[in-house]
C-alpha positions in Angstrom: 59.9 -8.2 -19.5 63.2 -9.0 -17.8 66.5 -9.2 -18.7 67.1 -12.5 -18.9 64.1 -13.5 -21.0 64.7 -10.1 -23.4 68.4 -11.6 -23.7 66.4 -14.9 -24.7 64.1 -13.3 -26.9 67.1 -11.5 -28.9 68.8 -15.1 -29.2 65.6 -16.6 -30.6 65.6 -14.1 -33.2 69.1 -14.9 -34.7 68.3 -18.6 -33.9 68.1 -21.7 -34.6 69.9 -21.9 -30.8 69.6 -25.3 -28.8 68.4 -25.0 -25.5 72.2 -26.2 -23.8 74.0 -23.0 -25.9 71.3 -20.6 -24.1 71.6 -21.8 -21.0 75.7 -22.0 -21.4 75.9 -18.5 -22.6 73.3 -17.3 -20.0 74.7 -19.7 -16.9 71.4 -21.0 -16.3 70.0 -24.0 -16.2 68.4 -25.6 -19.0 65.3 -25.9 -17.4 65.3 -22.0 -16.7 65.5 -21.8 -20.6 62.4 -24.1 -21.2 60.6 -21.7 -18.4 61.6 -18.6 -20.4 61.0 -20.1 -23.9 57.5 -21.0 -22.7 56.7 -17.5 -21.1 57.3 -16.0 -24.1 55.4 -18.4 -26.1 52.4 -17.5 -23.5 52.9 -13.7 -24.0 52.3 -14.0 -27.3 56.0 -15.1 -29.7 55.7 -17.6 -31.8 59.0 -19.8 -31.5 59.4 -23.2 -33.0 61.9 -25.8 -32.2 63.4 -28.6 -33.7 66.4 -30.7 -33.6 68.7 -27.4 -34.8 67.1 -25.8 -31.4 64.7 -22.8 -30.9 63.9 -19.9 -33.6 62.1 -17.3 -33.3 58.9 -17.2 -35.9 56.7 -14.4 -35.5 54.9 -12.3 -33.2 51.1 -13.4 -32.9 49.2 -11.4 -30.1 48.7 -7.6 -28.9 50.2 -7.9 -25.5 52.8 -6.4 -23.0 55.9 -8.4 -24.1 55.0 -7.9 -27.9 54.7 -4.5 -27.8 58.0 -4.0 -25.7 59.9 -6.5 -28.3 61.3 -3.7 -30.7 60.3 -1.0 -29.3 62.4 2.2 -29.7 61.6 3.9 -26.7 62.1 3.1 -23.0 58.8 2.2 -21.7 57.9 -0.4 -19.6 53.8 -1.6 -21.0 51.5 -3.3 -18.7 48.9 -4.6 -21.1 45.4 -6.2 -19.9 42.6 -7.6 -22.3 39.7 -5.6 -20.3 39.7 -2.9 -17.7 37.8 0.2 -16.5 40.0 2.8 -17.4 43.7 3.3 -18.4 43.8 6.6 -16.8 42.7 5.4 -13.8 45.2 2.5 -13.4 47.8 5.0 -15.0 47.0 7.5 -11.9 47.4 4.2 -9.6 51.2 3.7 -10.6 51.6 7.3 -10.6 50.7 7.7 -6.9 52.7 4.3 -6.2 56.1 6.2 -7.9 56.1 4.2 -11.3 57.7 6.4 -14.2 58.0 5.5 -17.9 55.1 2.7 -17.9 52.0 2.7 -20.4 49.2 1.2 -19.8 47.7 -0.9 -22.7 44.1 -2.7 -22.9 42.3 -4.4 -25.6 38.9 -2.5 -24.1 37.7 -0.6 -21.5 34.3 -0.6 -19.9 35.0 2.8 -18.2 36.8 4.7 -20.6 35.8 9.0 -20.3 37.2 12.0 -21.8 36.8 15.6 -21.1 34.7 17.2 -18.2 34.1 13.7 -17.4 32.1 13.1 -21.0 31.9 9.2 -21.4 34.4 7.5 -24.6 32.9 4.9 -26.0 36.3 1.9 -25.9 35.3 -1.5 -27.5 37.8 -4.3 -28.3 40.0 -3.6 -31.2 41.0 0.1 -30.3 44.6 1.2 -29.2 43.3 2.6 -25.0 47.1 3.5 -24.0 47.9 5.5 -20.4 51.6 6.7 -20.5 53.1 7.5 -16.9 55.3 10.4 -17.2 57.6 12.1 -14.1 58.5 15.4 -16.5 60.7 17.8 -15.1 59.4 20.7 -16.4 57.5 24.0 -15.5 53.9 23.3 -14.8 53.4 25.8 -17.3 54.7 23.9 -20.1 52.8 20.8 -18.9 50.1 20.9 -22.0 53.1 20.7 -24.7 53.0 16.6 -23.2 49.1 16.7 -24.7 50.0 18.4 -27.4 53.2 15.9 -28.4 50.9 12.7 -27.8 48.1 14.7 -30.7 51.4 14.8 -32.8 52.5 11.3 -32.0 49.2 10.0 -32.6 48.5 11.7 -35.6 51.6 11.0 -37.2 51.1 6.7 -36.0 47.5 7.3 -38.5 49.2 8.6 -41.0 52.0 6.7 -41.4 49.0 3.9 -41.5 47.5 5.6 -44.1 45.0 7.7 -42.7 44.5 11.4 -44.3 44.1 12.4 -40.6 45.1 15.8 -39.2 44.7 17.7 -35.4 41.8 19.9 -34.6 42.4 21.7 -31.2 43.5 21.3 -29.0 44.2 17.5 -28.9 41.7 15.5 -31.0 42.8 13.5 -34.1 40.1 13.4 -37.0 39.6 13.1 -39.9 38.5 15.7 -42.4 35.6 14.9 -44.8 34.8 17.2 -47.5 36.4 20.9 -48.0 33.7 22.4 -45.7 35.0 21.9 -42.4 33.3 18.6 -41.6 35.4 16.0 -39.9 35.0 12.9 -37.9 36.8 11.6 -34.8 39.4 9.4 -34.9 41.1 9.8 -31.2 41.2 11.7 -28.2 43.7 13.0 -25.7 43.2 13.1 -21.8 45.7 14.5 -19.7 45.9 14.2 -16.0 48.7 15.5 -13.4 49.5 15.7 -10.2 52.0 18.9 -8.9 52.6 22.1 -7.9 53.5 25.6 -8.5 57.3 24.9 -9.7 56.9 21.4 -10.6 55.1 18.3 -12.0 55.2 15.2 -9.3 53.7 12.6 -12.4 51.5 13.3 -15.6 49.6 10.8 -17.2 48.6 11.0 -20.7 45.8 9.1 -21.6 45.3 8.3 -26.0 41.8 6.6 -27.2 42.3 5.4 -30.7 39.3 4.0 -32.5 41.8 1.4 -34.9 40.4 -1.9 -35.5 36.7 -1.2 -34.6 33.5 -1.4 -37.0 31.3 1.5 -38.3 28.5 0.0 -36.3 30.5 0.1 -33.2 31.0 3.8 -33.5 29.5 7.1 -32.9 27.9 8.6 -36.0 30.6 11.2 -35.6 33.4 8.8 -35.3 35.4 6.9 -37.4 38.4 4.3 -37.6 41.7 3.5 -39.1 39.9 0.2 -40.1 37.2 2.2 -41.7 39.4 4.5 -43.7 42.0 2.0 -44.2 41.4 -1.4 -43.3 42.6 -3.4 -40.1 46.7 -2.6 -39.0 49.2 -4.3 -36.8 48.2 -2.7 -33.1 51.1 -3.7 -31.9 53.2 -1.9 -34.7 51.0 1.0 -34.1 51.8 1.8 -30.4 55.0 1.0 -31.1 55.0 3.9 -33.2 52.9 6.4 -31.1 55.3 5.6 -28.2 58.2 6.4 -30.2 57.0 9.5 -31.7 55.7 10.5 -28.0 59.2 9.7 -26.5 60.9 12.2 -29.4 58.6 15.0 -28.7 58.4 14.6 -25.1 62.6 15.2 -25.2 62.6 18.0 -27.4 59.7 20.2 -26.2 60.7 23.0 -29.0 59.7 21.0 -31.3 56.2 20.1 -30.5 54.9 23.4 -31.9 55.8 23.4 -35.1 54.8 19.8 -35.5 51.7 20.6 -34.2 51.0 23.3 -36.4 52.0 21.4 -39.4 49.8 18.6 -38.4 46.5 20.8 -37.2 43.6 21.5 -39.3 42.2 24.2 -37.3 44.6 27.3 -38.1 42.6 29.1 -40.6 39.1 27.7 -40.4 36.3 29.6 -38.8 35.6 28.2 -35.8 33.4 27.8 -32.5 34.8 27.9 -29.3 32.9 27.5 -26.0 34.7 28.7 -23.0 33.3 29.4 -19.5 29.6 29.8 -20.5 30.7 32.2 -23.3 30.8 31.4 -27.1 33.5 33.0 -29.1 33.2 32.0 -33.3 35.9 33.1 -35.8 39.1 32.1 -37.7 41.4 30.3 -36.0 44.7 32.3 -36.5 47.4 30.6 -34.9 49.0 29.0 -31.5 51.1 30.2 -29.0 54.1 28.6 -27.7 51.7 27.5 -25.2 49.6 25.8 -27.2 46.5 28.6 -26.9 44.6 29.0 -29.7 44.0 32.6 -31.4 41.3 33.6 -32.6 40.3 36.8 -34.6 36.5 37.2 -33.5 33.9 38.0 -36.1 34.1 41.9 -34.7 37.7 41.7 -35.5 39.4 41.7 -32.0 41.9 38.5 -31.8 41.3 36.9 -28.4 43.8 34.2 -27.0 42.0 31.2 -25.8 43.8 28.6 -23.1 41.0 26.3 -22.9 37.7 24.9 -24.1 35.5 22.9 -26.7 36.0 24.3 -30.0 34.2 23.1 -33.1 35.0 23.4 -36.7 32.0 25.8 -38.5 31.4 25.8 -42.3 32.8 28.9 -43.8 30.7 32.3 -44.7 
């Protein structure tokens, strides 16, 4: 959104303002304030005039401008009802120089997640790519994953959801005392750098939110299913914001994360390079690697890989 119609926008919201104060106080025409009052009315604001002037109703759609309106973090969203993959268009702006720009779509036909496994991204669900230029040690690169599992976790909860983090990045949902759980949303990072340095990162966060049971994998679920429907707009809003905290105070993701994960102390399954390790998840590093104290005892730190939640002995 520019500047001028954001500075519209704000007016609206204190209004009743008549079109000639606007475009006075702006030193535009008033034709330039019927183009802007109408753009926003197309990007989704409800705004009502009368003889008083324009006011600001309501926001009515899930779009770029509506979820920028408000939002307390400084990222630029480009929203689009359908596309292949957030990620991908993400990586796009990325390799073009764009910084500090999500990507937002109602769907996506192409949507994927780990090793390439295919995510299943119907209309309804929150599909956001955030464009990141970090400067920070390639090293520390998987704290941004880690922070967006916080973010998003904390969004579903503040919504209601009794949902938690099972590593490294996936939000679920736990169901029973048993270790059972179902998937609420995934985490796909993707980077380009090198030894010393990050040149962009893209974060890429699949939430299944307004989307039906039969819509869903059987081991899936949605806020709508635990909860009911929510305000998506409010909701990115919110993982954006929480994101944007995190992501500028990296010390902090840690302890979040461990406050917020469901792994640490359940006996787990971990498949890692052809191998399969199973114990009790112990802790994580300041990394973000998961211990794990194997069934023989020895405690083995583990960087990567699938791990799966087991029912205890």
């Amino acid at each position: 959104m520019n500047e001028t119609r954001r500075v519209v926008l704000e007016a609206l919201a204190g209004g009743p303002v008549s079109g000639p104060e606007l475009a006075e106080s702006l030193d535009i025409s008033r034709a330039a304030v019927w183009k802007h009052v109408e753009g926003l009315r197309e990007g989704g604001f409800d705004i009502a005039s009368d003889g008083s002037g324009y006011v600001l109703e309501g926001v009515e759609r899930y779009s770029g401008p509506t979820v920028e309106y408000d939002l307390e973090a400084p990222f630029e969203i480009e929203y689009h009802d359908s596309i292949g993959s957030t990620n991908d268009r993400a990586r796009e702006l990325a390799a073009g120089g764009a910084n500090d720009v999500a990507v937002l779509a109602d769907e996506q036909t192409g949507g994927r997640g780990r090793l390439e496994r295919a995510w299943r991204a119907p209309s309804g669900g929150v599909w956001l790519s955030v464009v990141c230029r970090p400067t920070i040690p390639l090293a520390r690169a998987s704290q941004y994953t880690l922070a967006a599992a916080v973010a998003t976790a904390t969004a579903a909860r503040e919504a209601g959801v009794n949902a938690g983090i099972k590593w490294p990045n996936d939000v679920i949902v736990p169901v029973g005392d048993d270790g059972s759980y179902r998937k609420l949303a995934g985490i796909l990072t993707e980077m380009e750098g090198e030894t010393d340095r990050i040149e962009w990162l893209v974060v890429g966060i699949g939430v299944n939110a307004n989307i039906d049971a039969a819509d869903l994998p059987d081991e899936a679920t949605s806020i709508a299913e635990e909860v009911g429907e929510i305000d998506r707009r409010r909701f990115v809003q919110r993982v954006l914001e929480v994101f944007d905290t995190y992501r500028n105070d990296l010390e902090r993701v840690i302890p979040a994360w461990r406050d917020l994960a469901l792994t640490l102390g359940q006996r787990v399954r971990v498949e890692r390079d052809g191998e399969t390790l199973v114990g009790v998840a112990r802790n994580v590093t300041d990394t973000g690697a998961l211990r794990v104290e194997l069934e023989g005892g020895e405690t083995v730190t583990i960087t990567a890989g699938d791990c799966e939640h087991l029912r205890p002995v």
